[in-house]
Wavefront OBJ file of the C-alpha trace (Angstrom):
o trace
v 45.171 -25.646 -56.930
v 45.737 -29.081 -55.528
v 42.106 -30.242 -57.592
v 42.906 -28.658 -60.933
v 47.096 -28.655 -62.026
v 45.698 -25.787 -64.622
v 45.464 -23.029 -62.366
v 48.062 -20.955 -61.885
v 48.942 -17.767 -58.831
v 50.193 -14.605 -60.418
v 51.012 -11.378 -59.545
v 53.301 -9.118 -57.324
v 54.674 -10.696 -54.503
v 52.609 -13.455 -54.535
v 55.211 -15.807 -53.549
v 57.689 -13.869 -52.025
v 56.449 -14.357 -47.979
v 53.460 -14.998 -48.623
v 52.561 -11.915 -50.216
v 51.689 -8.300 -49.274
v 49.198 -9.421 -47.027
v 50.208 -12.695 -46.165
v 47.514 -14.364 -47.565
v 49.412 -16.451 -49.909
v 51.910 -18.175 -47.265
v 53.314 -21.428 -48.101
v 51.251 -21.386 -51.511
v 54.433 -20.885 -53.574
v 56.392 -23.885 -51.924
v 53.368 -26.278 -52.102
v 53.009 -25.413 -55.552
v 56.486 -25.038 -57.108
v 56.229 -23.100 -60.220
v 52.761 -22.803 -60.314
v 52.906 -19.177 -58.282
v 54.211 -16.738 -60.200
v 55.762 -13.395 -58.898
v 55.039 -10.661 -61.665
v 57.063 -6.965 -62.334
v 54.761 -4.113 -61.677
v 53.049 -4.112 -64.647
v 49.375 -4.856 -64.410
v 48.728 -4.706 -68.206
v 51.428 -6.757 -69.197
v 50.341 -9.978 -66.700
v 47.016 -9.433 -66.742
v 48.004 -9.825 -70.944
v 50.046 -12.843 -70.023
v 47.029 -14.150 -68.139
v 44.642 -14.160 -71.154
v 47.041 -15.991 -73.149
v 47.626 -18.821 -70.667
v 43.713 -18.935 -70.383
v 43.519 -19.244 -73.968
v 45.624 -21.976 -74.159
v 43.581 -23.984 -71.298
v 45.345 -23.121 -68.363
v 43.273 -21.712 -65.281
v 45.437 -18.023 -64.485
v 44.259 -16.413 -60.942
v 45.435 -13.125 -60.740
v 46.184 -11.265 -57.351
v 46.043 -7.222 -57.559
v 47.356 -5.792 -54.832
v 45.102 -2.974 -54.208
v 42.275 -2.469 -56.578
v 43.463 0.967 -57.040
v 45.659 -0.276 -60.127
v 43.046 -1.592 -61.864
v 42.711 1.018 -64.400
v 46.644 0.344 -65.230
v 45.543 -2.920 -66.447
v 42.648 -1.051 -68.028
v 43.173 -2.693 -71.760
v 43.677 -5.660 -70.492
v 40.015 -6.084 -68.570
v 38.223 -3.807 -70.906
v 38.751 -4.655 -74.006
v 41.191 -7.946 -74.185
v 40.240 -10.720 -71.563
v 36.158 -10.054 -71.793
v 36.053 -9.686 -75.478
v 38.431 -12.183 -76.844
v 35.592 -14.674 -77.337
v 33.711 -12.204 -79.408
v 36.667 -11.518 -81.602
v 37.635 -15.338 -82.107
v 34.454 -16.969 -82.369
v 32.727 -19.658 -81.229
v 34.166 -22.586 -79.765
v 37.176 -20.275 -78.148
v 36.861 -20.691 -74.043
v 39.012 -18.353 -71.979
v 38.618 -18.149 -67.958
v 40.604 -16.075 -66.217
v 40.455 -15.022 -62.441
v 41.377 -11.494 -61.167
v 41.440 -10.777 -57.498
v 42.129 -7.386 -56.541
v 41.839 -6.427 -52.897
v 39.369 -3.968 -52.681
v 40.581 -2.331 -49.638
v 42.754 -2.921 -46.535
v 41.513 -2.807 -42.985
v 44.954 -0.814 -42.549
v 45.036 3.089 -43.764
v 46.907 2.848 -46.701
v 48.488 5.567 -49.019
v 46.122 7.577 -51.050
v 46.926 5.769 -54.637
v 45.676 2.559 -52.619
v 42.118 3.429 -50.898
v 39.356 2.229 -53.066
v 37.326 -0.254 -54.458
v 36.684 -0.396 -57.739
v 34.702 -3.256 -58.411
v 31.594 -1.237 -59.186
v 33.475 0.184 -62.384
v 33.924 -3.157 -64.158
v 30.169 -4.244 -63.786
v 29.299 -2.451 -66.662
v 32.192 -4.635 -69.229
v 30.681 -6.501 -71.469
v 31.796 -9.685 -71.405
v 33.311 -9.163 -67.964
v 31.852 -10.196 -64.659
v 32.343 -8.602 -61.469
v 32.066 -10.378 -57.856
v 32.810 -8.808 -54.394
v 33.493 -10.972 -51.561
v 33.365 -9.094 -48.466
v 32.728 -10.175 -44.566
v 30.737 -7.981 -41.897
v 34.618 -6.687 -40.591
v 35.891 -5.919 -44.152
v 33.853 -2.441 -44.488
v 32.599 -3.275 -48.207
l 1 2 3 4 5 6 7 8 9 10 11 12 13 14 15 16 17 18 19 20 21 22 23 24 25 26 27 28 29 30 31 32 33 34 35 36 37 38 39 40 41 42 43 44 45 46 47 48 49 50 51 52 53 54 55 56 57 58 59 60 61 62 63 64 65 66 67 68 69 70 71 72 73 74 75 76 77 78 79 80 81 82 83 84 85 86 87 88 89 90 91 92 93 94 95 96 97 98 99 100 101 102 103 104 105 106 107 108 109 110 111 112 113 114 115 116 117 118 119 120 121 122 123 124 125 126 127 128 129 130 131 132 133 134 135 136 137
């Protein structure tokens, strides 16, 4: 964020102490304005995000547990991955999910999975998992 004033934090509790996880600390105070706490409404931000891509800014989004992916559903299926096709050439649109595939920590049942396997298959869409030998993916 310090290299590129584009991107842009977003999504619930990201910059209220540092997040659910506390991997965000001190991100929303070093970057006033730029980390944006969202209502629990993945569709709607992840909406919001394709629009400020569109318009050349860099969105990350945070998803707290990748379990609410399919809320946002629309969104990554057939809005963020497709917009190029539907606007034509020329139109450039990045935008940055990053749901947490799964916590080290039990968790409740609505918050257990990954689910990055189930977007591989978008067209338009790419899917990445980042893992380490001690995160079980």
């Amino acid at each position: 964020m310090s290299a590129d004033p584009t991107v842009y934090f977003m999504g619930e509790d990201v910059g209220t102490g540092g997040g659910v996880f506390k991997t965000n600390e001190g991100l929303a105070e070093e970057f006033p304005g730029r980390v944006i706490n969202t209502p629990i409404c993945e569709n709607g931000f992840l909406g919001v995000a394709l629009g400020m891509a569109v318009t050349g800014l860099r969105p990350v989004v945070e998803i707290i547990f990748s379990d609410f992916l399919p809320t946002g559903a629309d969104a990554l299926v057939n809005e963020i991955p497709k917009f190029r096709y539907m606007t034509g050439p020329g139109t450039r649109q990045i935008a940055t999910m990053a749901p947490a595939a799964r916590s080290s920590r039990p968790r409740s049942a609505s918050a257990a999975y990954s689910r990055a396997r189930s977007s591989s298959g978008v067209d338009g869409g790419s899917s990445i998992s980042i893992s380490t030998r001690h995160s079980g993916i």
